[in-house]
GUTORDREN-510034 format. One line per field, with one value per residue (C-alpha): residue number from 1; residue in three letters; x, z, y. Coordinates in pm, whole numbers, plus 50000, padded with zeros to 5 digits. Example, Ala and Ser with C-alpha at 12.3 -4.5 7.8 and 13.67 -1.06 7.14 Angstrom:
k 1_2
r Ala_Ser
x 51230_51367
z 50780_50714
y 49550_49894
This chain:
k 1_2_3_4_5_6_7_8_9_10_11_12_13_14_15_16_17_18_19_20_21_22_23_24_25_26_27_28_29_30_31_32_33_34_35_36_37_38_39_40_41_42_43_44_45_46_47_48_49_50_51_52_53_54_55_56_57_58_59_60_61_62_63_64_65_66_67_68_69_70_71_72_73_74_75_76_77_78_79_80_81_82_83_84_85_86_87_88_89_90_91_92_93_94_95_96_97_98_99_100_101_102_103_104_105_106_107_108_109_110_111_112_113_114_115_116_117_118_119_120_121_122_123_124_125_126_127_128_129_130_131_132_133_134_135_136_137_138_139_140_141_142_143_144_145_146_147_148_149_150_151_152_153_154_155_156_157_158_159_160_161_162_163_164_165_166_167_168_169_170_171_172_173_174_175_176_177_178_179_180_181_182_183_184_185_186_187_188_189_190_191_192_193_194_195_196_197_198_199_200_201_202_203_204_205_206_207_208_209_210_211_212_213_214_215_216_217_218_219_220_221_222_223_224_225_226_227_228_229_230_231_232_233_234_235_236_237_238_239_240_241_242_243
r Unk_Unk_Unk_Unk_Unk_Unk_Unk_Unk_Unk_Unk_Unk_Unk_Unk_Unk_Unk_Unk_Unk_Unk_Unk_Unk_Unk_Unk_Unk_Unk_Unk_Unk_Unk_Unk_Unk_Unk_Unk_Unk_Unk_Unk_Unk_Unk_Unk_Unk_Unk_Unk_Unk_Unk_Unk_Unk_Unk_Unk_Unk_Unk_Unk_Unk_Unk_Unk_Unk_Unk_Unk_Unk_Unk_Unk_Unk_Unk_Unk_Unk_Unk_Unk_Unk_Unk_Unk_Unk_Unk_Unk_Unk_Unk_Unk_Unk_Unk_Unk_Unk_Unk_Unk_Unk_Unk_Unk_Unk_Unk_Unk_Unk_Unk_Unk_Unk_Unk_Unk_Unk_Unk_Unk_Unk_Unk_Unk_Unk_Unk_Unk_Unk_Unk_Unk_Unk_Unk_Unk_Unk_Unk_Unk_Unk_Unk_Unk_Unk_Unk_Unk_Unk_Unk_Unk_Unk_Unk_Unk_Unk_Unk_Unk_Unk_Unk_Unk_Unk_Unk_Unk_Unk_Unk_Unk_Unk_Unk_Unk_Unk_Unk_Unk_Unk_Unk_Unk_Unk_Unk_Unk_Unk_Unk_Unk_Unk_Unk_Unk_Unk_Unk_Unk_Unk_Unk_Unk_Unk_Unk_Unk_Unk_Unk_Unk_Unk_Unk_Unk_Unk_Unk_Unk_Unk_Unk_Unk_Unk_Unk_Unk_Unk_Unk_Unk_Unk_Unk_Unk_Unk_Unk_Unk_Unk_Unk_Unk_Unk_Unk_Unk_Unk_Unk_Unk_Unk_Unk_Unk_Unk_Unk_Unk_Unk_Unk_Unk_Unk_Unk_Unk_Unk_Unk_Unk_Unk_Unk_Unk_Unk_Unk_Unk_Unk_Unk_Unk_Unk_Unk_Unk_Unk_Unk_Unk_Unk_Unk_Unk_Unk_Unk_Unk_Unk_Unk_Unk_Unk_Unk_Unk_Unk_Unk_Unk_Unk_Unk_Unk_Unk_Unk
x 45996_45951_46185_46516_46729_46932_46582_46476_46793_46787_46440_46482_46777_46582_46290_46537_46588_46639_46349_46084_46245_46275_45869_45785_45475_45134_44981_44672_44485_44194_44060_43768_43458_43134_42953_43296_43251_43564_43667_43967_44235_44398_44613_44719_44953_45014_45182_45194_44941_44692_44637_44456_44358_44214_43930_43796_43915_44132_44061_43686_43489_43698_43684_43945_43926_44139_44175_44320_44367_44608_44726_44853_44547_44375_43964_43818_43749_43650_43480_43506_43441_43721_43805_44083_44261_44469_44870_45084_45437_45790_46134_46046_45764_45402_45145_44781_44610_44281_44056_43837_43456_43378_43755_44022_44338_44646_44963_45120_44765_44633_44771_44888_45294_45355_45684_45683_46023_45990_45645_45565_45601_45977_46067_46317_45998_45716_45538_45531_45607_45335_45551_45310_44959_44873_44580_44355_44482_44846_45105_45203_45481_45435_45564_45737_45897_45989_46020_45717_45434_45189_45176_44879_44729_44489_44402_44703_44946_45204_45229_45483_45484_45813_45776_46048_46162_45868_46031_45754_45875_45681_45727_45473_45529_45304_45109_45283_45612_45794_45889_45625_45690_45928_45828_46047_45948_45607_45374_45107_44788_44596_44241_43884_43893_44140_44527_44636_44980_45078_45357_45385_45638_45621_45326_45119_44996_44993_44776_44765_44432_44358_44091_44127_44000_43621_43627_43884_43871_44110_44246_44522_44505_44638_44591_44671_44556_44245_44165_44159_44325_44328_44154_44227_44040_44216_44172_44338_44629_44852_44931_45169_45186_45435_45276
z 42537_42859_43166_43135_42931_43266_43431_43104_43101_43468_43530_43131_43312_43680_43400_43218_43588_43418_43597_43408_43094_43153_43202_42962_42956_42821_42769_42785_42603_42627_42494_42632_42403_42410_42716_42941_42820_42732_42466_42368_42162_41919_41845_42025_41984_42234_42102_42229_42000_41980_42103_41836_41897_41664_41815_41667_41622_41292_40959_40871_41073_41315_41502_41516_41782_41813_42063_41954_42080_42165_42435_42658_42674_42451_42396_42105_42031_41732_41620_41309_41132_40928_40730_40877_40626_40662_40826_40589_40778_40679_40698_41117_41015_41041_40844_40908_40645_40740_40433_40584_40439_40132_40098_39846_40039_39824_39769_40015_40225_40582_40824_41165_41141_41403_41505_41472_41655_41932_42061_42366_42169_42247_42614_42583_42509_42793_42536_42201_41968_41764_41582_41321_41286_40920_40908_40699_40972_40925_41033_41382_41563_41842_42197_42298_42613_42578_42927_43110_43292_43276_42963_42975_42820_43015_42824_43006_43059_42908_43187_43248_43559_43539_43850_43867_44190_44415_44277_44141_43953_43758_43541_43334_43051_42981_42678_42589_42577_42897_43176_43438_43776_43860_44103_44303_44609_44506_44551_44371_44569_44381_44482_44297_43980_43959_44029_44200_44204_44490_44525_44825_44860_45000_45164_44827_44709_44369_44240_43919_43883_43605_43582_43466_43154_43317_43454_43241_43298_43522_43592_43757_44091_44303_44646_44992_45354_45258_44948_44606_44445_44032_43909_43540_43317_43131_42765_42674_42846_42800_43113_43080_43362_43347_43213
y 66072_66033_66156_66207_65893_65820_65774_65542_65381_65267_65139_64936_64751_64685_64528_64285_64019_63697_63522_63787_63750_63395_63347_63608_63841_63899_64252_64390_64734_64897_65244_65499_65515_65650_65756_65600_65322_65075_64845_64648_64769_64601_64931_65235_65543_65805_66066_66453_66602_66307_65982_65729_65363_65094_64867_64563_64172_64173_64211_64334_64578_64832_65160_65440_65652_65993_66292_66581_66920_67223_67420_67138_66928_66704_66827_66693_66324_66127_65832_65652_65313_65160_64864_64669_64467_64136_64196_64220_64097_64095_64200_64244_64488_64449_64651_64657_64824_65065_65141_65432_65492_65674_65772_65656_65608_65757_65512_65389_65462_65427_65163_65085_64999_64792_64538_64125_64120_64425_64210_64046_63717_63750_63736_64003_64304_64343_64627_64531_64817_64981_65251_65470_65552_65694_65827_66056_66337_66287_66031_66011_65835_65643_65664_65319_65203_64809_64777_64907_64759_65002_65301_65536_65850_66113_66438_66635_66342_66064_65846_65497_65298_65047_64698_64501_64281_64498_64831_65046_65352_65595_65862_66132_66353_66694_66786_67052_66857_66939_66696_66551_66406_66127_65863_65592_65392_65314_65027_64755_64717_64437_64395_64310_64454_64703_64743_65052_65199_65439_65691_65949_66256_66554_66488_66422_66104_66007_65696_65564_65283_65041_64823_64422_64285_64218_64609_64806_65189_65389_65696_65942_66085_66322_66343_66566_66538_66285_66529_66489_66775_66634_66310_66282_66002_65748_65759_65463_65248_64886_64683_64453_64123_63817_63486
């Protein structure tokens, strides 16, 4: 969904070096709530109408929380309490039922569908692969890219940062479905508690931050002669590190 597939194709490959696959990797999400602030998420789909992430620590009590909107641009967010119920795995599927409040969910009802193979439990995937959100809104398929270190949604943007062997690639996708930028020669600047990646061309400057576990947050920047010309909020995001 993102790019063109040559672009895909290429950085996938410069993500497979046998020493990262070798060590394997651990992920990380985290989704925008009330008031900026962030919690964990156990779920999350990006897609280009709506992004929708499930908060909460397994089965019992959760949140789902949605942005929708039109016109290019995601406006309107949404709040609401769930019932998560236990995984049901099997055949390399995972389901994780939501029962939402005060409404009967028709057969085969509400979950998140999710993969127990594509996972970061396997070497071979640095994203594991949440494929469907169905919801009381509709069922929506998720964006995936196996091979990424950083995915992230902002109201206007799709965005994928690949790192392999001090390569730093990155790539966006637009709202209203067309192509973004495309980003080689970048940078990782790790310091306190956030991680930024850099790309310059053409005398712009294009920064991508995401905060660490104790400080998540983040957000997408665009910069020119010491000014900021865009700064877009994260709404929700996955970074993925070797173990």
């Amino acid at each position: 969904m993102i790019g063109s597939r040559a672009v895909l194709m290429a950085c996938a490959v410069l993500a497979l070096a046998p020493a990262a696959l070798a060590a394997g990797f651990r992920e990380k999400s985290f989704v925008q709530v009330n008031g900026g602030a962030w919690q964990p998420a156990r779920f999350w789909c990006d897609t280009p109408e709506r992004v929708l992430a499930l908060s909460g620590g397994g089965a019992g009590s959760g949140m789902l929380t949605q942005w929708a909107g039109g016109a290019g641009r995601l406006t309107a967010r949404s709040r609401t309490p769930v019932t998560v119920g236990a995984d049901d795995a099997g055949a390399g599927q995972l389901y994780t039922p939501l029962t939402f409040v005060g409404g009967a969910a028709p057969p085969p009802g509400f979950f998140v569908h999710s993969s127990n193979v594509e996972n970061v439990q396997d070497p071979a995937y640095r994203m594991t692969h949440v494929n469907e959100f169905r919801v009381p809104a509709g069922s929506f398929n998720c964006r995936y890219v196996p091979q990424a270190a950083v995915v992230a949604a902002t109201a206007r943007h799709s965005v994928t940062v690949w790192e392999s062997g001090g390569r730093v690639t990155y790539a966006s996708r637009n709202r209203d479905g067309t192509p973004g930028v495309q980003l080689t020669g970048g940078t990782h600047v790790t310091g306190g508690e956030r991680d930024e990646y850099r790309w310059n061309r053409g005398g712009y400057r294009y920064m991508l931050v995401v905060g660490t576990a104790r400080a998540p947050g983040g957000e997408l920047r665009v910069e020119r002669a010491g000014g900021v010309l865009s700064r877009e909020p994260l709404l929700a995001y996955t970074v993925s590190r070797a173990r």
